[in-house]
N, C-alpha and C positions, 0 to 999 in steps of 0.2 A: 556918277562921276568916279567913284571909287571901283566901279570895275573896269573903266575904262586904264585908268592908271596902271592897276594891277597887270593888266590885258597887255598894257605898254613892257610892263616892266618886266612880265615872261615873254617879251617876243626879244626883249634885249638882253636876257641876259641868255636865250638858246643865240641870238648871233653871235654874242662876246665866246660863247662855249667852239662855235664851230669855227670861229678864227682862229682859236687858241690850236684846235687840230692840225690848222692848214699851216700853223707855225711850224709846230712840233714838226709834222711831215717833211716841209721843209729845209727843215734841220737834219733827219734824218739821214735826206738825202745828199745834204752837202756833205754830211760826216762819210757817207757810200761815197762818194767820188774821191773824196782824199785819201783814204786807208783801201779803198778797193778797184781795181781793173777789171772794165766787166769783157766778158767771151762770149758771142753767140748773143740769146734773148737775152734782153735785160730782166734781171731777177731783182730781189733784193734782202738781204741777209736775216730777215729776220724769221723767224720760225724756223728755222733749218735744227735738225736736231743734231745731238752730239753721235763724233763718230761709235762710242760703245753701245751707243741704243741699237746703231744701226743695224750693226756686230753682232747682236741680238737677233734681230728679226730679220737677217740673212740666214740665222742656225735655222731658223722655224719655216725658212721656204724650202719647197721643193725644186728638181726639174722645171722648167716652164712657168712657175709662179710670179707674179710682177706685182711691185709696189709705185706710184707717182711718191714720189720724197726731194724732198733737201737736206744734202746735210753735208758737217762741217768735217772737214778733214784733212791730213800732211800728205804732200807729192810723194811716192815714194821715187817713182822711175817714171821718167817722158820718153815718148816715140823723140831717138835721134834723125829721125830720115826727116820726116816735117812737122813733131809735134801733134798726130794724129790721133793720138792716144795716150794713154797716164792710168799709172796704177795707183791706187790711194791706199794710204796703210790702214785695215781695220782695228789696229791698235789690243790684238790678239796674236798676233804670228801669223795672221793672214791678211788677203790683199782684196780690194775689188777691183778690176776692169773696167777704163771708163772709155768710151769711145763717145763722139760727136754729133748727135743727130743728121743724117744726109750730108755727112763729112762738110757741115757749115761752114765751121770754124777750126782750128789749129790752135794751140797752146805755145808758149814759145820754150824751146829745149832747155830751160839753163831754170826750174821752178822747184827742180828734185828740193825737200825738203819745205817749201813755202805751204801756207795754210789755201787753203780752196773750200769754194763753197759752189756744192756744183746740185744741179734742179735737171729733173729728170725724172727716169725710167729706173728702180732698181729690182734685176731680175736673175734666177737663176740659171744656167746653160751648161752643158757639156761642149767642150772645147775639144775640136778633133788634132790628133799629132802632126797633122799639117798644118794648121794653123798655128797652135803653139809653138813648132818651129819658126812659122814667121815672125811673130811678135819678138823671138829671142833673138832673131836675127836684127829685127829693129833696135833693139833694144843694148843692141854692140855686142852679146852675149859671144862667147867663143865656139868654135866649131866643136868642140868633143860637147861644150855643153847641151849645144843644139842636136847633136847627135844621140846623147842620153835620152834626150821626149820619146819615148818610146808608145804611151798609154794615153789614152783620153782622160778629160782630167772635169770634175766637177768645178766651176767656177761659180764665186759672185761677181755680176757684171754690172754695169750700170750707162745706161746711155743718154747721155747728158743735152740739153737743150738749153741751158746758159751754166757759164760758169764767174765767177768772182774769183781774183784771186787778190791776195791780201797783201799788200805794198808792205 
């Protein structure tokens, strides 16, 4: 009889433990819908690391090197044409490039400044003087500006498959 009890009383208290999760979860997730807009796949904010880590292990890749990441970081500048792209401050005096998986999804123009948490691709590329012209051109940039890109330019990039952005 007393192991029967016992027997009872570990099967109830791993149920009380697993409802307690799907509370929490729950909760979670209400608190992501009210403070957060999501873009693309749905992600969800937790585990994303901070943007000076990031900052870090961007100095440590080369050319061609890719990481799968999240992480948290400020708008610096949005694509004015539709939104198609967003540069994120690395919170050093440098930038990463974030573009959209299979141009999914669109950001909306007006985020310059707001918090983002974006789930992806982060890799390094060489960006050619035509391109960098385009982007400046996006970007409302002036013509003498656009006409200084002279040089290919080492970027950090990142190609995003959801983003949150932070109400």
């Amino acid at each position: 009889m007393r192991k029967v009890v016992l027997a009872l009383a570990v099967v109830f208290s791993i149920v009380a433990c697993k409802e307690a999760k799907k509370e929490e979860a729950v909760e979670v997730a209400k608190e992501m819908a009210v403070n957060y807009k999501s873009f693309g796949e749905e992600i969800i904010a937790d585990d994303a690391i901070a943007v000076k880590s990031m900052a870090e292990h961007y100095k440590a890749m080369n050319v061609g090197d890719s990481i799968n990441t999240k992480m948290i970081a400020k708008v610096d500048e949005v694509c004015q044409s539709k939104g198609c792209w967003m540069k994120l401050d690395l919170d050093n005096g440098e930038q990463v490039m974030v573009k959209f998986k299979d141009y999914g999804f669109f950001m909306p123009k007006d985020i310059t400044g707001k918090e983002v948490i974006v789930n992806g691709k982060a890799y390094v590329k060489e960006v050619s003087v035509e391109e960098q012209r385009h982007y400046a051109e996006d970007g409302g940039e002036s013509e003498e500006a656009i006409a200084a890109i002279i040089a290919p330019k080492r970027t950090f990039s990142f190609e995003a498959d959801g983003v949150l952005l932070k109400q």
